[in-house]
C-alpha positions as CSV (number, residue, x, y, z in Angstrom):
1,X,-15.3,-1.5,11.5
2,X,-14.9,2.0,10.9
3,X,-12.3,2.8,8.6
4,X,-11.3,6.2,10.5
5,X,-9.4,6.4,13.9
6,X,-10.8,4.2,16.2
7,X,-10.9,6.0,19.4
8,X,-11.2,2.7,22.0
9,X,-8.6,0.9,20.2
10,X,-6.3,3.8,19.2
11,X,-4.5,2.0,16.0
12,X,-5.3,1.9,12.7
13,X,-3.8,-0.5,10.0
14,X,-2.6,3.0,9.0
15,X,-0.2,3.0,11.7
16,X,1.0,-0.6,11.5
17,X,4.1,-0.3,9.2
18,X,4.7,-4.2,8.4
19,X,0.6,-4.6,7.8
20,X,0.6,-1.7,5.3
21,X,3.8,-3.3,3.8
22,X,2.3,-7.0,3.7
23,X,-0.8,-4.8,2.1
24,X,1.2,-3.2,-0.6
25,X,3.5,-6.6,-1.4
26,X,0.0,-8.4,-2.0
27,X,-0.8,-6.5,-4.8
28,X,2.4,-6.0,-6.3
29,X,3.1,-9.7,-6.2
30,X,-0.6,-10.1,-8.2
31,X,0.2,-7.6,-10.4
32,X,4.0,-8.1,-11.4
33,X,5.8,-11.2,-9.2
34,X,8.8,-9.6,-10.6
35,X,8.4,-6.6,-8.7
36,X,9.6,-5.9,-5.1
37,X,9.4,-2.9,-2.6
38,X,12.9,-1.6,-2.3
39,X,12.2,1.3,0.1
40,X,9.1,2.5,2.0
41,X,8.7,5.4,4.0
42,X,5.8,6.8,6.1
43,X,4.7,10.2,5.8
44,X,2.4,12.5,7.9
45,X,-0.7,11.2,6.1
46,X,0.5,8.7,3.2
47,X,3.6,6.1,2.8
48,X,6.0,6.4,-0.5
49,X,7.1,3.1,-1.5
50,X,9.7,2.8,-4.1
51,X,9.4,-0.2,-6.3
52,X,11.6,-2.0,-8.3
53,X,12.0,-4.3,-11.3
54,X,15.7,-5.5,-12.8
55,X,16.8,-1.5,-12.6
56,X,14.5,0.7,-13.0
57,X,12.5,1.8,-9.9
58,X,9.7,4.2,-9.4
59,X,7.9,6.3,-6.3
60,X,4.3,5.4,-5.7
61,X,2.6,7.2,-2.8
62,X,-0.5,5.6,-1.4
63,X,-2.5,8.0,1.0
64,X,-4.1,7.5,4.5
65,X,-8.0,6.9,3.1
66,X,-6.7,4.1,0.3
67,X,-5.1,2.1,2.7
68,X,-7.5,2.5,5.6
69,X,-10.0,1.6,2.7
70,X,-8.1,-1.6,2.4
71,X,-8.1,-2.7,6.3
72,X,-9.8,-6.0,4.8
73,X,-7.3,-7.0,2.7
74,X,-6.8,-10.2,3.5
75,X,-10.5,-10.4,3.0
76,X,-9.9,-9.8,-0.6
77,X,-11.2,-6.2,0.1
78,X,-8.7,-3.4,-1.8
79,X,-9.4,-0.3,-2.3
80,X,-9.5,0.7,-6.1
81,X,-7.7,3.7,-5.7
82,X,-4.6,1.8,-4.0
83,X,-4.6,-0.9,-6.9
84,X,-4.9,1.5,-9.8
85,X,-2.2,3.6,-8.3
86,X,0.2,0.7,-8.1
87,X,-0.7,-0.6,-11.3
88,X,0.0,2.4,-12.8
89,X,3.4,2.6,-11.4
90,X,4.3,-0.8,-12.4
91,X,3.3,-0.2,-16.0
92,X,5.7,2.6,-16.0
93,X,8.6,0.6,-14.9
């Protein structure tokens, strides 16, 4: 499957909130169990989720291409871009 706007269908994992959630707890929850999502947010073209861990939080944005990249996910199938990003904002925390 394509990963750009499928025409017949009309959706994208994109625009399924709770998928792109489910999506971004995954890796999170491999990377640092002790992290949660706090917040998320969708934007025109990306979603900004803020994580969390004891009391400190930070923003990660992940963009439109990363996560339609990552429409297999449950296939094992992430996009590299959306890992490293989140990775990088849990090492900060």
């Amino acid at each position: 499957m394509s990963s750009q706007f499928d025409r017949l269908r009309g959706l994208t994992i994109f625009d399924d909130k709770g998928e792109v959630k489910r999506l971004a707890e995954k890796v999170v929850g491999e990377i640092d169990p002790d992290v949660t999502i706090d917040r998320m947010r969708k934007l025109d073209f990306s979603y900004i989720f803020i994580l969390l861990k004891k009391q400190k939080s930070i923003e990660v944005e992940l963009g439109r291409p990363e996560i339609e990249a990552s429409q297999e996910w449950r296939r094992g199938y992430i996009d590299q871009t959306l890992q490293k990003k989140i990775e990088n904002a849990i090492a900060q925390l």
